[in-house]
C-alpha positions as CSV (number, residue, x, y, z in Angstrom):
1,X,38.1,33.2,18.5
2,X,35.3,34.6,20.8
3,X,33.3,31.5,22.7
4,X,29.9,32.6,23.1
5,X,28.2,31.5,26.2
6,X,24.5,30.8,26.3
7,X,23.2,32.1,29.5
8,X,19.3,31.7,30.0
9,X,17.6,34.6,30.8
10,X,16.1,34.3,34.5
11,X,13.0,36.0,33.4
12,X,12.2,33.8,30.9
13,X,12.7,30.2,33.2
14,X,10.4,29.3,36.1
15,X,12.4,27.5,38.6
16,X,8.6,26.6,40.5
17,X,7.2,24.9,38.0
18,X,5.7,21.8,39.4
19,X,5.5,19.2,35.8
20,X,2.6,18.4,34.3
21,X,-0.2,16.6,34.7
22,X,-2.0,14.2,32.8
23,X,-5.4,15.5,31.3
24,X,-7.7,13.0,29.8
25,X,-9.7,15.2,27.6
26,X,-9.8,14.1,24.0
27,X,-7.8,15.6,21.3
28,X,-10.4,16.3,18.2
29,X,-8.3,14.1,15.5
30,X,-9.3,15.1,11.8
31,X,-7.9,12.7,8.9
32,X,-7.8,12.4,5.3
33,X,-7.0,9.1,4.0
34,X,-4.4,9.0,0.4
35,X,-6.2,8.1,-2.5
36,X,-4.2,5.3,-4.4
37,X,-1.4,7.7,-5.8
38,X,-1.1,10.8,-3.1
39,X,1.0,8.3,-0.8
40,X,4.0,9.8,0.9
41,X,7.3,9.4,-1.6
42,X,10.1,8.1,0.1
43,X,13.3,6.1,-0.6
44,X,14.7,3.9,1.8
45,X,18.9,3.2,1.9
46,X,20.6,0.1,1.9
47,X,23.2,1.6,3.4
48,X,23.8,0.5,7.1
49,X,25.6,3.3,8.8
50,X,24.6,5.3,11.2
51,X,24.3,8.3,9.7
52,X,22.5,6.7,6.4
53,X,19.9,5.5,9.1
54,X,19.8,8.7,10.1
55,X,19.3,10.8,7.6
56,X,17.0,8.8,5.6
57,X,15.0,7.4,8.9
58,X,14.6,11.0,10.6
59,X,13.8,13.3,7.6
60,X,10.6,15.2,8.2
61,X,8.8,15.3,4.6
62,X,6.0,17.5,5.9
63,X,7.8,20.8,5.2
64,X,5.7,24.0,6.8
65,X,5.4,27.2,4.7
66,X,6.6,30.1,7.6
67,X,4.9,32.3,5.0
68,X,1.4,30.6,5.3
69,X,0.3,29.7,8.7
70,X,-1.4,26.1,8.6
71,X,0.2,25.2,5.0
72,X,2.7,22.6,4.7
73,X,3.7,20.6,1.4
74,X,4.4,17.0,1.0
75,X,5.7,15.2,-2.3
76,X,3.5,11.8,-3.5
77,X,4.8,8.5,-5.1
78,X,4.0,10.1,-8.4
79,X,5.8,13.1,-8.3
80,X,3.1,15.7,-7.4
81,X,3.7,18.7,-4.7
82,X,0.7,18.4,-2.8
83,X,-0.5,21.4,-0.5
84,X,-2.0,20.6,2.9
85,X,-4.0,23.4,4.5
86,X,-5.7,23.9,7.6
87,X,-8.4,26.0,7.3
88,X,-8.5,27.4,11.6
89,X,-11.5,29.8,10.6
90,X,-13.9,27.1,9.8
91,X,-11.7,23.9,12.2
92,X,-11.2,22.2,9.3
93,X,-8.9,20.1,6.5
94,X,-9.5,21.4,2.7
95,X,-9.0,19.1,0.6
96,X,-5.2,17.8,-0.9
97,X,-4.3,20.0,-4.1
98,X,-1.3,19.5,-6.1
99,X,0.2,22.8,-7.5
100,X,3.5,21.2,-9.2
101,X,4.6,17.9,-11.3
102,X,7.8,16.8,-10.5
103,X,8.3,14.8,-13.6
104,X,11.4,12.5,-12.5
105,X,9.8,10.9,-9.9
106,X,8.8,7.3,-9.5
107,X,6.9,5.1,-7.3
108,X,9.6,2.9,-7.2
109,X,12.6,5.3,-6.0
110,X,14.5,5.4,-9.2
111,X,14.0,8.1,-12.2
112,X,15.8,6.2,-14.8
113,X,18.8,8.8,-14.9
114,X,20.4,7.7,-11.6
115,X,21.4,4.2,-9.9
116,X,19.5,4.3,-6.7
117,X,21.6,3.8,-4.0
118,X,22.8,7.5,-5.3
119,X,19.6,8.9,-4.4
120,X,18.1,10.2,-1.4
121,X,14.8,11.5,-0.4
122,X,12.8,14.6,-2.2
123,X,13.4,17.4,-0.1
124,X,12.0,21.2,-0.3
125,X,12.4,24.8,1.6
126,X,11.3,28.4,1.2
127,X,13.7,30.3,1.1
128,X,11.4,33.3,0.3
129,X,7.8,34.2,0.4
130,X,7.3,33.9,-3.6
131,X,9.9,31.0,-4.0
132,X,10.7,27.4,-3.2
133,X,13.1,25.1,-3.3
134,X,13.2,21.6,-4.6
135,X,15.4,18.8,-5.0
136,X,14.3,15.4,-6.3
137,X,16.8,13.8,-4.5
138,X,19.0,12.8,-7.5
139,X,21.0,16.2,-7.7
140,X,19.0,18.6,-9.6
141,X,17.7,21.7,-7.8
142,X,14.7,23.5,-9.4
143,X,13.7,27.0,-8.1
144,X,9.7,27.8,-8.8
145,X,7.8,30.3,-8.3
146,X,5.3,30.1,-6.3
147,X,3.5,33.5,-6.5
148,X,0.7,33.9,-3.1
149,X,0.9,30.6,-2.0
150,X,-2.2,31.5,-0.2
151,X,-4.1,30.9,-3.0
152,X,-3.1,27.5,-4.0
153,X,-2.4,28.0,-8.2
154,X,0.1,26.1,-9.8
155,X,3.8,27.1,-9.4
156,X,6.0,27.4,-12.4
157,X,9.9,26.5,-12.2
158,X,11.9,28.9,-13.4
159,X,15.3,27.0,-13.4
160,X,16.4,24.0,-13.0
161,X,19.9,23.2,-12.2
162,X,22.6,21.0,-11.6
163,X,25.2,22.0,-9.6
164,X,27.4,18.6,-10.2
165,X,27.7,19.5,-13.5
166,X,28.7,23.5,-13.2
167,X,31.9,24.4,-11.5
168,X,31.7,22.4,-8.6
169,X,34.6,19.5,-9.7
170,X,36.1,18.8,-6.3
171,X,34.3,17.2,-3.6
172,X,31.1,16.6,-4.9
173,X,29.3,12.8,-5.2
174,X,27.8,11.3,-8.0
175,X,23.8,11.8,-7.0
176,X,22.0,14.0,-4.7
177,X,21.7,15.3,-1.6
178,X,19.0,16.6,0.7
179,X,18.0,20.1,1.4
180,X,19.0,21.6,4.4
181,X,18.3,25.9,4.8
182,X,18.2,28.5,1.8
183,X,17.9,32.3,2.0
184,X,17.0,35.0,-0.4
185,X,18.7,37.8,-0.5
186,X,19.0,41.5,-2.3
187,X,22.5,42.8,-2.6
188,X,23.8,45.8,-4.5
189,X,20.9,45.1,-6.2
190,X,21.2,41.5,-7.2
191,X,18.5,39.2,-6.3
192,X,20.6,36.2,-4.5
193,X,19.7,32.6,-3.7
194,X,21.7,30.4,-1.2
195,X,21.3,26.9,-0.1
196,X,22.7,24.3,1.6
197,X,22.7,20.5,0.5
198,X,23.9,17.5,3.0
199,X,25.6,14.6,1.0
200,X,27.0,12.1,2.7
201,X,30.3,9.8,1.9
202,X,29.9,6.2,2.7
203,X,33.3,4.8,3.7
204,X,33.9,0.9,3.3
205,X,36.5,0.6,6.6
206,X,35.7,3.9,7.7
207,X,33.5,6.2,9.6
208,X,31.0,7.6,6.8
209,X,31.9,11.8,6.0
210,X,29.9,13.8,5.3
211,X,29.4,16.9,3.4
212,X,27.9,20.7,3.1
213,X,27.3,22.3,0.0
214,X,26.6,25.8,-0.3
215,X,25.1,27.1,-3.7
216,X,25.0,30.5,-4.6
217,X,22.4,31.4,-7.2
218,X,21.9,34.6,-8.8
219,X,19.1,35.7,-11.3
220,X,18.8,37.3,-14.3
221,X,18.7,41.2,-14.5
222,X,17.4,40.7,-17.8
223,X,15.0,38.6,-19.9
224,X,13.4,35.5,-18.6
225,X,13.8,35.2,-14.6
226,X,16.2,32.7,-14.9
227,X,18.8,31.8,-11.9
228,X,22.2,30.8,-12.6
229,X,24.9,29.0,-10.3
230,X,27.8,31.8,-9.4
231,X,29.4,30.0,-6.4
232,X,29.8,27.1,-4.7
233,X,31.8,26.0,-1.3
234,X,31.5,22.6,0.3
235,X,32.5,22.2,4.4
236,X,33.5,18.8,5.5
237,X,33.2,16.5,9.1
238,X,33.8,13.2,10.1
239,X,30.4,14.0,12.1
240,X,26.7,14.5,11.3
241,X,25.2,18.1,11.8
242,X,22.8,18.1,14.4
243,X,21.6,22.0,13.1
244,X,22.7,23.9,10.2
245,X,21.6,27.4,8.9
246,X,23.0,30.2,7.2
247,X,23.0,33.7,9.1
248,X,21.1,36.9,7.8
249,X,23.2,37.6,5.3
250,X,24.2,34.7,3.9
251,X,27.9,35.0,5.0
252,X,28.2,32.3,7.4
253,X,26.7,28.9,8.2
254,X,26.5,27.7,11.5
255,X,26.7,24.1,12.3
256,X,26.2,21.9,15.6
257,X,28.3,18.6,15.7
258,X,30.0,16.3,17.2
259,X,33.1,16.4,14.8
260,X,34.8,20.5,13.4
261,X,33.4,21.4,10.2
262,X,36.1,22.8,7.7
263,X,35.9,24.7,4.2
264,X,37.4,22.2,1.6
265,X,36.1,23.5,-1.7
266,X,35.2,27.4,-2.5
267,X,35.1,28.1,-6.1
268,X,35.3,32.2,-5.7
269,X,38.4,31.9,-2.7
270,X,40.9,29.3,-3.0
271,X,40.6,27.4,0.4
272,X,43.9,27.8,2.2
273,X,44.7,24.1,4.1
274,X,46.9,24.6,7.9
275,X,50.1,25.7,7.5
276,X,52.8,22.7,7.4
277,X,54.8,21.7,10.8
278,X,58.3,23.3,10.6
279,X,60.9,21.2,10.4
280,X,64.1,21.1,12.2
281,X,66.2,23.5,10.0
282,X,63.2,25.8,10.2
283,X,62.9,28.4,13.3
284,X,61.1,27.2,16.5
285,X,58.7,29.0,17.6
286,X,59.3,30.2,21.5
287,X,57.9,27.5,23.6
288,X,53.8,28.6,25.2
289,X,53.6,30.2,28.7
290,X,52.5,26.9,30.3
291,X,55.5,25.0,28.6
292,X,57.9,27.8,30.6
293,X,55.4,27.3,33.7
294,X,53.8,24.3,33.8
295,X,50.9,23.1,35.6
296,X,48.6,20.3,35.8
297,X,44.8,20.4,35.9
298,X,42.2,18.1,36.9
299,X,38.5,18.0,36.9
300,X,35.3,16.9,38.6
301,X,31.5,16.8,37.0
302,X,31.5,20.1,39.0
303,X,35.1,21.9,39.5
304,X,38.1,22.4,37.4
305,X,41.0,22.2,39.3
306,X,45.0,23.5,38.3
307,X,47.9,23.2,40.2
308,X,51.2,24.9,40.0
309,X,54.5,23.3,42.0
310,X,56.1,26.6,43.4
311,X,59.5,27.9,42.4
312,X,61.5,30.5,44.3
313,X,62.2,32.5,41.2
314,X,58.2,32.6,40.1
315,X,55.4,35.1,41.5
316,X,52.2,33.3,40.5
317,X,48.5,35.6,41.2
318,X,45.1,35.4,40.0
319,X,43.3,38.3,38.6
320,X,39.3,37.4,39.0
321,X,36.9,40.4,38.1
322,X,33.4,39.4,38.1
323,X,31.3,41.2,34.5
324,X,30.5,45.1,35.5
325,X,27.0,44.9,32.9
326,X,25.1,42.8,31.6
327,X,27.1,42.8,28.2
328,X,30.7,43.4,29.7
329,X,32.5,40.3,29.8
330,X,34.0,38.6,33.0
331,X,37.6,38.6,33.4
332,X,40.0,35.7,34.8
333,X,44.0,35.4,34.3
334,X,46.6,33.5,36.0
335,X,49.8,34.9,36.0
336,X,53.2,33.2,36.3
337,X,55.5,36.4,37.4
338,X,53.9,38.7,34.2
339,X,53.4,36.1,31.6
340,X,49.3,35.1,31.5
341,X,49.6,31.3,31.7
342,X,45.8,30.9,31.9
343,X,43.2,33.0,30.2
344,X,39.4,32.8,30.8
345,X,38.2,33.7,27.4
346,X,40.0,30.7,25.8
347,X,38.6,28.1,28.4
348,X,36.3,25.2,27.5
349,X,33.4,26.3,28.6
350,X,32.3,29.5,31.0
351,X,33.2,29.2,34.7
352,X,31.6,30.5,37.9
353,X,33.9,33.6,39.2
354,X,32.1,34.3,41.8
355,X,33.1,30.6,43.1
356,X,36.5,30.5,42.1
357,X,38.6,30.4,44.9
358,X,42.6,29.8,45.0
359,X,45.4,28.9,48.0
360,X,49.0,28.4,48.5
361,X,51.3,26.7,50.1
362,X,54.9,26.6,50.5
363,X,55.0,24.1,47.8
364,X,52.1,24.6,45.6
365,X,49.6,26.8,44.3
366,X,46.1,25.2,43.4
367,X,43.2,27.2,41.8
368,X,38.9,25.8,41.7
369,X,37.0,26.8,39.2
370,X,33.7,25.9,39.6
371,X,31.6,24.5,36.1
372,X,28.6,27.0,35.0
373,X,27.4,23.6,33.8
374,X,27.8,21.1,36.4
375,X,27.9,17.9,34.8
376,X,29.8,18.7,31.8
377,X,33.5,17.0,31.5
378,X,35.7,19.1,29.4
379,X,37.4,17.0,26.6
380,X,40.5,20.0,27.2
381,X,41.1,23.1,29.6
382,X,41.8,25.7,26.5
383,X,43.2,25.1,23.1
384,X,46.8,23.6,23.2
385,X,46.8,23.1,27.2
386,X,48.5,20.0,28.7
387,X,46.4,17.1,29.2
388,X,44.1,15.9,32.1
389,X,46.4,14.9,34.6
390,X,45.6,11.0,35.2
391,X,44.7,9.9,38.9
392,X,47.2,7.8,40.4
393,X,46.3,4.5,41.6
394,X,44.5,4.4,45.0
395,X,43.5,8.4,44.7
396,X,39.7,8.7,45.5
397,X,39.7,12.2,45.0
398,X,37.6,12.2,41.4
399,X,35.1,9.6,41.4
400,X,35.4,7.0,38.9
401,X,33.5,7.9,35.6
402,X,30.5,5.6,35.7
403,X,29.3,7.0,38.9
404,X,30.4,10.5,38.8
405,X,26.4,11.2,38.0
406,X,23.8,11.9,40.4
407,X,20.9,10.1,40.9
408,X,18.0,12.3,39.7
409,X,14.3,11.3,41.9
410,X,13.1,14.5,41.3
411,X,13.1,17.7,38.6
412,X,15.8,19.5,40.7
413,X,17.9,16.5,39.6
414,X,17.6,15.8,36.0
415,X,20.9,14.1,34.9
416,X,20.4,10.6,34.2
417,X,22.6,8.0,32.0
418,X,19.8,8.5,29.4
419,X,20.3,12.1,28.7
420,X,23.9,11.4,27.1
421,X,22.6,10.3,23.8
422,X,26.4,9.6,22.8
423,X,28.0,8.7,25.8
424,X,30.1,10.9,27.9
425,X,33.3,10.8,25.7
426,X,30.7,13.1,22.9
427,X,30.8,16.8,22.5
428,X,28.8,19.4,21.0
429,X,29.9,22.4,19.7
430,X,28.5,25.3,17.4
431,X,30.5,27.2,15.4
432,X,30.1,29.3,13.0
433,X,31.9,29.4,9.7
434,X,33.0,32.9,7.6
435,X,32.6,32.6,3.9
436,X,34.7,35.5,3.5
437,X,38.3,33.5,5.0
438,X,36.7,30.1,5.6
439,X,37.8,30.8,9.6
440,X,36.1,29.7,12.7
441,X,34.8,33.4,13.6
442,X,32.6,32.7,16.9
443,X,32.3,28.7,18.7
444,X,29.4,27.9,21.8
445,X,30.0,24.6,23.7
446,X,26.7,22.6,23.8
447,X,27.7,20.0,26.4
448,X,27.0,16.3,25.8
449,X,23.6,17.0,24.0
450,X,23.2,17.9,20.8
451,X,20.4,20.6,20.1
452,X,17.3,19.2,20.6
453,X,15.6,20.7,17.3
454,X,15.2,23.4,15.1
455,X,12.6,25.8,14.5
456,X,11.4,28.6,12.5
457,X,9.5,31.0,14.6
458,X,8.7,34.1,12.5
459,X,9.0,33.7,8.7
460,X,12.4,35.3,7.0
461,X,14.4,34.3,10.5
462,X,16.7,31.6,10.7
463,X,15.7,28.6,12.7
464,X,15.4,28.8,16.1
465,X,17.5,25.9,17.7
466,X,16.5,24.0,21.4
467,X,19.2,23.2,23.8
468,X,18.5,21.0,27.5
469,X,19.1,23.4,30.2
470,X,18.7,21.6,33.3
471,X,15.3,20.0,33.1
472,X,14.2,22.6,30.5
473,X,14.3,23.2,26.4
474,X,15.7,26.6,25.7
475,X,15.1,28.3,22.5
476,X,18.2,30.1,21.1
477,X,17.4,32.8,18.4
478,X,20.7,34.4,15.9
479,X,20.1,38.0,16.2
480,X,20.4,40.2,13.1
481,X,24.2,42.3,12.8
482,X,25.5,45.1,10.2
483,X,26.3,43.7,6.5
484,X,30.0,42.7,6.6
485,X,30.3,42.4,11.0
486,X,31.7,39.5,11.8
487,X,29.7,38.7,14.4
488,X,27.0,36.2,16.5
489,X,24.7,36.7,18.8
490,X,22.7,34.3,19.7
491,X,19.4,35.3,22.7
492,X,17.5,33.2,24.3
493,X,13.8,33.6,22.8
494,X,11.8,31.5,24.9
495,X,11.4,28.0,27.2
496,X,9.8,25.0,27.3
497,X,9.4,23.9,30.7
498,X,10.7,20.8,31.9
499,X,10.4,19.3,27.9
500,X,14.3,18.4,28.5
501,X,13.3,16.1,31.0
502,X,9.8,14.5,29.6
503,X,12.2,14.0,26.2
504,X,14.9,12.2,27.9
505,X,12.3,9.8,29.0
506,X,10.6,9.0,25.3
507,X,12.7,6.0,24.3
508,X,11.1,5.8,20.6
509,X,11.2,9.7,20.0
510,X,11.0,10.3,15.9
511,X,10.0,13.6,15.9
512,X,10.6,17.2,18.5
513,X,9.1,20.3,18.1
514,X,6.9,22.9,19.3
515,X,4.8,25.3,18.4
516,X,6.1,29.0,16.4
517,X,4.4,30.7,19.6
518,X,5.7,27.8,22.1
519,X,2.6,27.6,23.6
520,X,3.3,23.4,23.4
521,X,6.3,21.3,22.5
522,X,5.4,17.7,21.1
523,X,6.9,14.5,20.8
524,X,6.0,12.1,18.2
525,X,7.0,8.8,18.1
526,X,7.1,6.6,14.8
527,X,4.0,4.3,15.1
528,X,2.7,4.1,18.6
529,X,1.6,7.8,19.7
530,X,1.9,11.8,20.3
531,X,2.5,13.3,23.5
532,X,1.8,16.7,23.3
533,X,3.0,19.5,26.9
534,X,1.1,22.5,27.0
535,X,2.8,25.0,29.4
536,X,-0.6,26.3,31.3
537,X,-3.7,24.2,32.3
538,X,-5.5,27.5,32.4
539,X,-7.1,30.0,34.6
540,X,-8.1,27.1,36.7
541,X,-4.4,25.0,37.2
542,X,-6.2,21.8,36.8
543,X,-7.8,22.4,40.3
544,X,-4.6,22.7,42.5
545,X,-3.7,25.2,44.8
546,X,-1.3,25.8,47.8
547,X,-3.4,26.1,50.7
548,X,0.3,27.8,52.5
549,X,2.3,29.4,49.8
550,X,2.1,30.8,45.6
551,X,-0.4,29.2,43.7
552,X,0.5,26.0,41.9
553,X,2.6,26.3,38.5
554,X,1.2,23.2,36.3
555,X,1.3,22.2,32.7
556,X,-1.0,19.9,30.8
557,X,0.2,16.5,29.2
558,X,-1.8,14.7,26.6
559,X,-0.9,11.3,24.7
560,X,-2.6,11.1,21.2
561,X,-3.2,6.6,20.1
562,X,-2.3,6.7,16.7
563,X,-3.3,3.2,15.1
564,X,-3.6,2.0,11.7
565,X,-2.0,5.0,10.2
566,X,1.3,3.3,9.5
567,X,4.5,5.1,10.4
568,X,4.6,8.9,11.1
569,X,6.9,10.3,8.2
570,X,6.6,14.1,9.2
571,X,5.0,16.9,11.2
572,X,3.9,20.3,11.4
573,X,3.7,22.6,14.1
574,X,1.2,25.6,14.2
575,X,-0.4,27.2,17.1
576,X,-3.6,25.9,17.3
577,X,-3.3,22.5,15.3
578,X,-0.3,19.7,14.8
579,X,-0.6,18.2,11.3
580,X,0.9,14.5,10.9
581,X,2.0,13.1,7.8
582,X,1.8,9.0,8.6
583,X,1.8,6.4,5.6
584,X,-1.7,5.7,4.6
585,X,-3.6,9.8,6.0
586,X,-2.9,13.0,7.3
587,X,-4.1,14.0,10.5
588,X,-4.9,17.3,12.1
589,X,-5.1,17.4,16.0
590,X,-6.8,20.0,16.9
591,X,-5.4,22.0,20.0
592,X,-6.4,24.5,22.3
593,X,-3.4,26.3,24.1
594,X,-5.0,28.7,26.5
C-alpha cells in the first residue's frame, strides 16, 4: 500500500512572513432581512452524541454553485430553493428568488411520511453544471435540472428516488441522510451520476457508527431523461469523516478520519470480509523478519529510535539513499544478515534521511530516525511491528507525555495543547478506497489534526482539502490520472499564511474557509463575529518597512460585529465578497483583496 507524503512545496510557503495586522477600516456589510416564510430550514436532533452534535450543529446550508461565481442556494421553512446572487458588476444583492418547491417540507421539521428523529437536515450539491442534487433530509434524492443557472428560471426534477427502497437491503437506516460530494460523469457513452450520503448509527451503549453510501445513477438513453439507481456500496467507521470526495472518475472515495473506513455493502461486487485466523491444525505461516530478529523501538515528539541486542551469528546494516529527483522516492532498509527487517516505505509517517544516523557497539545496534513532522507521536512503527517499548521506571530519557510539547511565544513555535483538537492519543489518516476490490489503494498520515476544510476551487474539480503545516493552512489538490490507474496524487495548490495558527486560537470557530482564489481565509464564529486574513496589505505593507534588511511581509486582519442577526447557519466564499446565511438576513461583506 503506497503512503503518500504531503511535502509543501518551498515555493509556495514564505517562511518571513511577519503575521498580520489589525486594520480598522470598515467592511461594507449589505443585508437582506427574510420575509416571514424565506427563514433558513433546519432540524435540530435530540440526539446527544457527539457526532449528532456534529453533524446537525456544523452543516453549512449555504451551498455555493462552482458553476456560477456569487450564487449560492439555501432551502426555507416552506420548502422553496431560494437563489442568492451577488451581483459584483453593480456591488450589489438582487433580490431572493425561489426556482424550485420542495413539496415535503415543513416548518416544523416533519413531512408527515417520516418520524423525526429519522430525519436530518435538507442538503444539496452540483454535481454538474446543468444538474443538482437534493435530499430533503428524509431519504429521497431528486435530481433537477437546472438548465443555465445564470439565469435564475425554475428547475424541473427529473427523478426522484429512493435508494432505501431499491436494492440497497443491508446496511442502510430507516430515514435519511445528508449529502456529502456527487460527480457526473460520461462513460462508454452512459451519462453517470454518483453521490455520496452520510447516515449515522446511534448506538445506546456504544460509540455512534457511522455510514457512507455511494449511489450510482444512470440515465435513460431513451425517452424521458429519467435517472435510475444501478449501484449502491456503503463504507463503514466507528469515526466521523472529517473530508470525503470521490476522485475524477468516480472510482474511489477518499475519506479523512479518525477511525479506517471499510466496504461493507456493494450490490455489483460481493464485499469479501478478512480472511479467518488459522487454527492450530491449519499451517503456520513462517514467523515475520522482526519475530526471527527482534528489536525494540522507542520514540520522542522528534526522533524514532530502534535498537537491536547483537548476536554473533547476525550481520545487521543500514542502507539509506537519499531521493535522486524530485519524484524518485527515498530509500531506507535495515538488514538483519539479508533478510530486510525494516522498510521505509511501510513506516508511519516519512522520515528525515538526511538525519538518520546509526552506531554500534559490542552489544547493540541503535538506529535515529529523525520525524519530518516533529511533534507527531506515531500510534505504531509500520504495520504489524512490535509495540513501543515502555520506559522503565526512573528512565528520563523520553519526557513524560504532558510536557513533551514546546512552549510556542512566537510563530517559529506554533504547537500548543490547543492545536490537538482530540488529544494526543487521535490520528488522522486519508485513505483512499477502490470501488473496483474495496482495497485500501493509497493512505497519507495527517497527524493529530484533522483537515482543516474543504474547498472547491475551480468548478468540475474535487474539493480542495486544508491541512496545518507548521503555523500555516496548506491546500492539497487530487490531480487528475488515466481511466482505470489506480492511483493518487495529491499537490499542494496553494497556502494560507499563518491561518493554522490564527485558527487554533478561535475558541468558538463554526465555520473555515477561504476564498476559490485564496486571496483570504475566514473564520466565522456562530453568533459573535467574522475575522477575515487577507494575505497582502498592498503595495504599501500597512506602512512598515525594514530600515536594515527585505521589506516587511504583512497581512491584513479584520473582525466583522455581527449583532442581531441570530446564529450564522452557513457561508460562502467568493473572491471579492463573503455571503452569510444567519437566522433572521443574509449578509454580503464586501471585500477588497488587493
Amino acid at each position: 500500500m503506497p503512503h503518500i507524503e504531503l511535502r509543501p512545496d518551498q515555493k509556495l510557503l514564505k517562511p518571513n512572513f511577519d503575521g498580520y495586522k489589525l486594520s480598522l477600516e470598515p467592511v461594507p456589510v449589505l443585508s437582506t432581512e427574510f420575509s416571514p416564510t424565506s427563514h433558513p430550514h433546519r432540524v435540530k436532533t435530540n440526539d446527544c452524541s457527539y457526532y449528532h452534535a456534529r453533524l446537525f450543529g456544523m452543516q453549512n446550508h449555504l451551498v455555493r454553485d462552482p458553476w456560477a461565481p456569487g450564487q449560492c442556494y439555501y432551502l426555507d421553512s416552506i420548502g422553496l430553493l431560494q437563489r442568492v446572487c451577488y451581483d459584483s458588476a453593480q456591488g450589489r444583492m438582487l433580490p431572493i428568488a425561489a426556482v424550485y418547491k420542495l413539496p415535503t417540507v415543513s416548518s416544523n421539521g416533519s413531512n408527515g411520511e417520516e418520524d423525526v428523529a429519522a430525519r436530518y437536515n435538507c442538503s444539496l450539491l452540483f454535481p454538474s453544471e446543468h444538474h443538482c442534487l437534493l435530499s430533503d433530509g428524509c431519504g429521497t434524492v431528486r435530481v433537477l435540472e437546472t438548465g443555465d443557472r445564470n439565469t435564475g428560471r425554475e428547475w424541473k426534477a427529473q427523478s426522484t428516488l429512493r435508494p432505501v427502497e431499491h436494492n440497497l437491503a443491508q446496511g442502510v437506516l430507516p430515514g435519511g441522510g445528508v449529502l456529502l460530494d456527487g460527480r457526473y460523469v460520461v462513460r462508454d457513452g452512459k451519462r453517470l451520476l454518483h453521490f455520496l450520503t452520510l447516515q449515522l448509527d446511534g448506538q445506546p451503549e456504544a460509540k455512534s457508527k457511522c455510514l457512507l453510501h455511494w449511489h450510482t445513477l444512470e440515465q435513460q438513453q431513451s425517452g424521458p431523461p429519467a435517472w435510475t439507481l444501478c449501484a449502491s456500496r456503503t463504507l463503514a467507521s466507528n469515526g466521523y469523516p472529517r473530508f470525503c470526495a470521490l476522485d475524477y472518475h468516480a472510482a474511489a472515495v477518499l475519506v479523512a478520519s479518525d477511525q479506517p473506513y471499510r466496504f461493507v455493502y456493494d450490490s455489483e461486487r460481493p464485499v469479501v470480509g478478512p480472511e479467518p485466523k488459522p487454527t492450530k491444525s491449519e499451517s503456520v505461516e513462517p514467523p515475520a523478519a522482526w519475530e526471527q530478529f527482534p528489536f525494540r523501538w522507542t520514540q520522542t515528539p522528534d526522533e524514532v529510535n530502534v535498537t537491536f541486542d547483537k548476536h554473533k551469528d547476525v550481520q545487521y546494516r543500514v542502507v539509506c539513499e537519499p531521493s535522486s529527483g524530485p519524484n524518485e522516492p527515498s530509500l531506507l532498509q535495515v538488514f538483519a544478515n539479508d533478510t530486510v527487517v525494516i522498510d521505509g516505505a511501510q513506516l508511519f509517517a516519512a522520515i528525515d534521511h538526511d538525519s538518520t544516523t546509526w552506531s554500534m557497539d559490542p552489544k547493540l545496534f541503535d538506529i535515529a530516525m529523525r520525524k519530518q513532522q516533529p511533534g507527531v507521536m506515531w500510534p505504531f512503527l509500520f504495520p504489524g511491528a512490535p509495540d513501543e517499548a515502555v520506559p522503565e521506571a526512573g528512565d528520563t530519557s523520553r519526557p513524560p507525555p504532558d510536557v513533551d510539547l514546546p512552549p510556542a511565544p512566537n510563530l517559529s513555535a506554533p504547537l500548543e495543547p490547543c492545536d490537538f483538537e482530540s488529544g494526543q492519543d487521535t490520528y488522522y489518516t486519508l485513505e483512499r478506497l477502490s470501488a473496483a476490490d474495496h482495497t485500501v489503494t493509497h493512505t497519507a498520515s495527517l497527524g493529530h489534526g484533522p483537515p482543516l476544510f474543504a474547498v472547491t476551487l475551480r468548478a468540475g474539480l474535487p474539493a480542495t482539502f486544508a491541512t496545518r503545516h507548521d503555523v500555516d493552512a496548506c491546500l492539497w489538490q487530487l490531480q487528475p490520472v488515466p481511466l482505470g490507474a489506480e492511483d493518487c496524487r495529491l499537490q499542494h495548490e496553494g497556502t494560507l499564511h499563518a491561518f493554522g495558527y490564527v485558527q487554533a486560537s478561535k475558541r468558538q470557530q463554526k465555520y473555515l474557509g477561504c476564498a476559490p482564489d485564496l486571496g483570504y481565509g475566514v473564520v466565522c464564529e456562530s453568533h459573535r463575529g467574522v475575522y477575515l486574513y487577507k494575505g497582502s496589505y498592498g503595495a504599501s505593507g500597512a506602512g512598515l518597512r525594514n530600515r536594515t534588511g527585505a521589506q516587511v511581509t504583512i497581512g491584513q486582519h479584520q473582525f466583522v460585529s455581527l449583532k442581531d442577526v441570530g446564529e450564522v447557519l452557513g457561508i460562502a466564499c467568493e473572491n471579492d465578497v463573503l455571503i452569510l446565511l444567519a437566522e433572521k438576513a443574509i449578509l454580503a461583506l464586501q471585500l477588497t483583496v488587493e
